[in-house]
N, C-alpha and C positions, 0 to 999 in steps of 0.2 A: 504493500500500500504506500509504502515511501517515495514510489520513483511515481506514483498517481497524485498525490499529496498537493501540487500545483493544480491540475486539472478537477479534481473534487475540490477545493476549496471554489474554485470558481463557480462551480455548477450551485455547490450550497449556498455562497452570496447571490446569484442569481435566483433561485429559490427562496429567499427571505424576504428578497424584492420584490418578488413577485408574489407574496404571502402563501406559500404552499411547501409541503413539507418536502425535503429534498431525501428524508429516508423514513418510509420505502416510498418510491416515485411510481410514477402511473410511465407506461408508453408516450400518452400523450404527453405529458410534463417533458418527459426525454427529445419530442420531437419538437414543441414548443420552445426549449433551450437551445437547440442544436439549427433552430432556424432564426431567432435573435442571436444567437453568436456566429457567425458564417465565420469560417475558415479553411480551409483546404480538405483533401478526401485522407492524406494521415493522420494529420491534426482534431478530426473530427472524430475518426477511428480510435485513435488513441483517449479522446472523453470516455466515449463512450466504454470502453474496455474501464477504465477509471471507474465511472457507474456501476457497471454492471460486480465490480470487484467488492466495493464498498459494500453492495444487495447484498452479493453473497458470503461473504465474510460478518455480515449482520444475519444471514439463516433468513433474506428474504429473496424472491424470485428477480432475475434482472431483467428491468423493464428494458435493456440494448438488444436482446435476443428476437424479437418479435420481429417476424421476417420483411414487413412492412419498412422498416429503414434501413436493412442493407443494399437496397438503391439507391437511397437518397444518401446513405454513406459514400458510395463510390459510384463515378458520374460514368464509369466505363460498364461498369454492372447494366446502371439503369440504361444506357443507350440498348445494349444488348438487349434487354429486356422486353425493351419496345417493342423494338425487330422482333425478337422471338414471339411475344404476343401476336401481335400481327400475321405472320407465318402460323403459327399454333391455330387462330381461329380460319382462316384460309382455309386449311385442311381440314377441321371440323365442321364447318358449313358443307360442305360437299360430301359428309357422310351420311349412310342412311338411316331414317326414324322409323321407315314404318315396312310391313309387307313380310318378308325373310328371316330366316337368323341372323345375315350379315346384318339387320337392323337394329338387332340388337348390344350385336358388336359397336355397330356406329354410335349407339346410346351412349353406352360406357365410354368410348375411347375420346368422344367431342367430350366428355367432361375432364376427363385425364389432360387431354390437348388444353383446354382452359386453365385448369388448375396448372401444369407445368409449365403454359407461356405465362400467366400473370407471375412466374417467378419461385413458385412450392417445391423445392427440392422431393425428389422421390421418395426418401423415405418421410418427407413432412406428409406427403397424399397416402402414404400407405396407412401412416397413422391416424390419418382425418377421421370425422367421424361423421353420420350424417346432421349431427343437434349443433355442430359447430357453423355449418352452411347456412344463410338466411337470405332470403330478397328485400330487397330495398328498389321499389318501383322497377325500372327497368336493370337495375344493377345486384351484381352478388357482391354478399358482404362474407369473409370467411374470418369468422374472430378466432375466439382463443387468444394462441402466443401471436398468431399473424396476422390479423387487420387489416388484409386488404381486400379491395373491393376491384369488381370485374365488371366491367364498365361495358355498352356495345362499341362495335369498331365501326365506325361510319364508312369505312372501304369495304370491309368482306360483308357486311351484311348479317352478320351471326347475330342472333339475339340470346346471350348468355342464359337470358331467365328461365326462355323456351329449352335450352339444351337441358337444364340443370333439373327442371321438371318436369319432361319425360323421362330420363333416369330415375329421379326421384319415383315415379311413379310404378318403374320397371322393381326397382325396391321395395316399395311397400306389397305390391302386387307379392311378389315372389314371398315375401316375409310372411303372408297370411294365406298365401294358396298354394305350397310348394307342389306344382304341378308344371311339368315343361312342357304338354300338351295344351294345357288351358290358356299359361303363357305366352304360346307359339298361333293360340287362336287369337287372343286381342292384340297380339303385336300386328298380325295380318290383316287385320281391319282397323287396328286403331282403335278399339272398342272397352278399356280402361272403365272400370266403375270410377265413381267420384270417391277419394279416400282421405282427403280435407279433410274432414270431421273425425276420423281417429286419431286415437292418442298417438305419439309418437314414442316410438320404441327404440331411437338410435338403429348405429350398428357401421359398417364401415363403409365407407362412398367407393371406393376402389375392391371390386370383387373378380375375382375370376370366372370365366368359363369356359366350359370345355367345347369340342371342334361340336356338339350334338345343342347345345343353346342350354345346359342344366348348369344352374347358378348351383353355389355347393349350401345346403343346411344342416346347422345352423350358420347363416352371414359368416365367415372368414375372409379379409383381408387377401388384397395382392401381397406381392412383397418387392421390396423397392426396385429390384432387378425385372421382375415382372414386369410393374409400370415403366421402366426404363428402354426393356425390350419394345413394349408395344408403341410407345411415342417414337424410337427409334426406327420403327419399321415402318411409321404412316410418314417421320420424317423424310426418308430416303424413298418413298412411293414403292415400299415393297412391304407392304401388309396383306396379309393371306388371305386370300376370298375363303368365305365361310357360307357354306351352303348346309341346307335341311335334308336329311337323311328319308331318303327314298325308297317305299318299298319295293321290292322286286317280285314282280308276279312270276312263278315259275310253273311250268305244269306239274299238277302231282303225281307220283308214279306210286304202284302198289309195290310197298315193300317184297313182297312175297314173288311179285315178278321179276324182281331184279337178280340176275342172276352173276353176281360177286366173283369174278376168277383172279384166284390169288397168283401170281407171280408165281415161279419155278425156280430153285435155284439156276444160275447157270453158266456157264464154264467162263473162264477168261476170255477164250475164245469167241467174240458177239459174232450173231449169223448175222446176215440182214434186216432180219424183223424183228428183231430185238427191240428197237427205238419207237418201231411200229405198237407190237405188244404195250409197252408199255403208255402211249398216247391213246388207245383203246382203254387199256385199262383205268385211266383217268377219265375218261369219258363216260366208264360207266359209274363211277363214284362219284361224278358229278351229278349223275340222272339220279343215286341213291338219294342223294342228300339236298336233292333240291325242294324240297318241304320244310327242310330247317328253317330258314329266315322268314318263313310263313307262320310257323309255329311260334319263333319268336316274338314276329309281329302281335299276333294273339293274345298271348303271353301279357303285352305289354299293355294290349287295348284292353283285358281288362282288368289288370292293375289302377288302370288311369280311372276305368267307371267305378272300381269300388272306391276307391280317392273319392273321388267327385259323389258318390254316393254318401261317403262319411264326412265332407263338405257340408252338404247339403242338411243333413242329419243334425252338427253341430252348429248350423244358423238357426233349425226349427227351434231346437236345445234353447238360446240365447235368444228367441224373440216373444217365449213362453215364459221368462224370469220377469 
């Protein structure tokens, strides 16, 4: 604290002057000092390190840390930032909301792309949570330790609110109806109940999914590599198309018709139909087991109507209380 001794004495006469206590300080207090004292991007740096020493050495949180003034710390940061924002919503506007799985990729990833150009280090988005997000008219506000606010970009046309509340939406959806069937239905048309009016349950903004559109339950977190990868792949225009799993109608053969011939050993010596046999013999193992992904499918469909039947059961349940 000896070699900050200069730089906190100044901060605290400033704060006496201005009738507010200089420990423990607010973000805003720190941003309010450091913009009535202007001086250079080390000299600025160096307060602020000052500050946050003083917090912590008194057992209280430093109000320097909040991601909000390491731009306005350093004038080469926020130039970047701009750019980055900028580029970040570009490539979020042109992804998809509605119709496919890839829309639902587009959901999540136009939020990632915001959160990551306004400046939120990847493991800050891994840790977000959804109660920390909030709208303010047209603009997002992300508090906590970070405070800042995601404004529209009058070039690319992206309306932050609109990105931030169909994800949102895709969340709460998923969180009370864990069905990737029922999911994949109101993504396709767009057909979301209204879900305002429930409480709000948190949980994490940044979720994985796999190549089939299943969110994982309960809510789990990206991890900061995750998000890293995915910004980095729509940065460089090589992000995976993500398609919905297709049944395969095959004809059905009666087991009992099928008549299985097992291979021969047979000598080092290959004759000619060796290569033969063997392409036959996958031919007919392919006509055995072409009911499998039939059965499958089945399987699956009515998995999803007992789901949807014990849905249905647990709203009667809740509108009888």
């Amino acid at each position: 604290m000896t070699s900050y001794r200069y730089q906190w004495a100044l901060f605290a006469d400033w704060c006496a002057a201005a009738d507010t206590s200089p420990l423990p300080a607010t973000p805003i207090t720190l941003a309010q000092f450091l913009d009535e004292n202007p001086a250079g991007d080390t000299v600025q740096l160096r307060r602020v390190s000052a500050i946050n020493r003083a917090h912590l050495d008194a057992g209280h949180p430093a109000p320097g840390q909040t991601t909000s003034l390491r731009p306005a710390l350093d004038s080469a940061r926020s130039d970047r930032t701009t750019r980055r924002a900028a580029q970040y919503q570009a490539i979020a506007a042109e992804l998809p909301t509605e119709g496919s799985t890839a829309a639902l990729f587009g959901r999540r990833d136009a939020v990632l792309l915001l959160l990551a150009g306004a400046g939120l280090s990847y493991n800050a988005i891994a840790e977000l949570d959804t109660g920390d997000v909030s709208v303010d008219g047209e603009s997002i506000w992300i508090g906590g330790r970070h405070r800042i606010r995601i404004d529209p970009h009058e070039f690319t046309g992206l309306q932050p609110v609109e990105g931030w509340e169909r994800w949102l939406t895709v969340l709460r959806f998923s969180d009370r109806h864990p069905s990737t069937t029922l999911l994949a239905e109101h993504l396709q048309r767009n057909t979301f109940p209204d879900m305002t009016a429930l409480p709000h349950r948190g949980g994490p903004v940044a979720v994985p999914i796999d190549r089939w559109g299943h969110l994982p339950l309960p809510a789990a977190p990206m991890t900061a590599a995750e998000i890293g990868s995915v910004i980095a792949a729509h940065r460089t225009g090589l992000s995976p198309l993500h398609t919905p799993r297709r049944r395969i109608c095959r004809p059905r053969v009666d087991a009992e018709q099928v008549d299985i011939v097992r291979s021969e050993p047979s000598s080092v010596e290959l004759d000619s139909g060796y290569y033969r046999a063997g392409v036959d013999a996958r031919r007919r193992a392919h006509i055995a087991l072409a009911e499998v992904p039939g059965m499958v499918d089945d399987v699956g469909d009515r998995i999803e109507q007992l789901l949807r039947r014990t849905l249905d059961l647990l709203d009667d349940d809740t509108s009888l209380r």
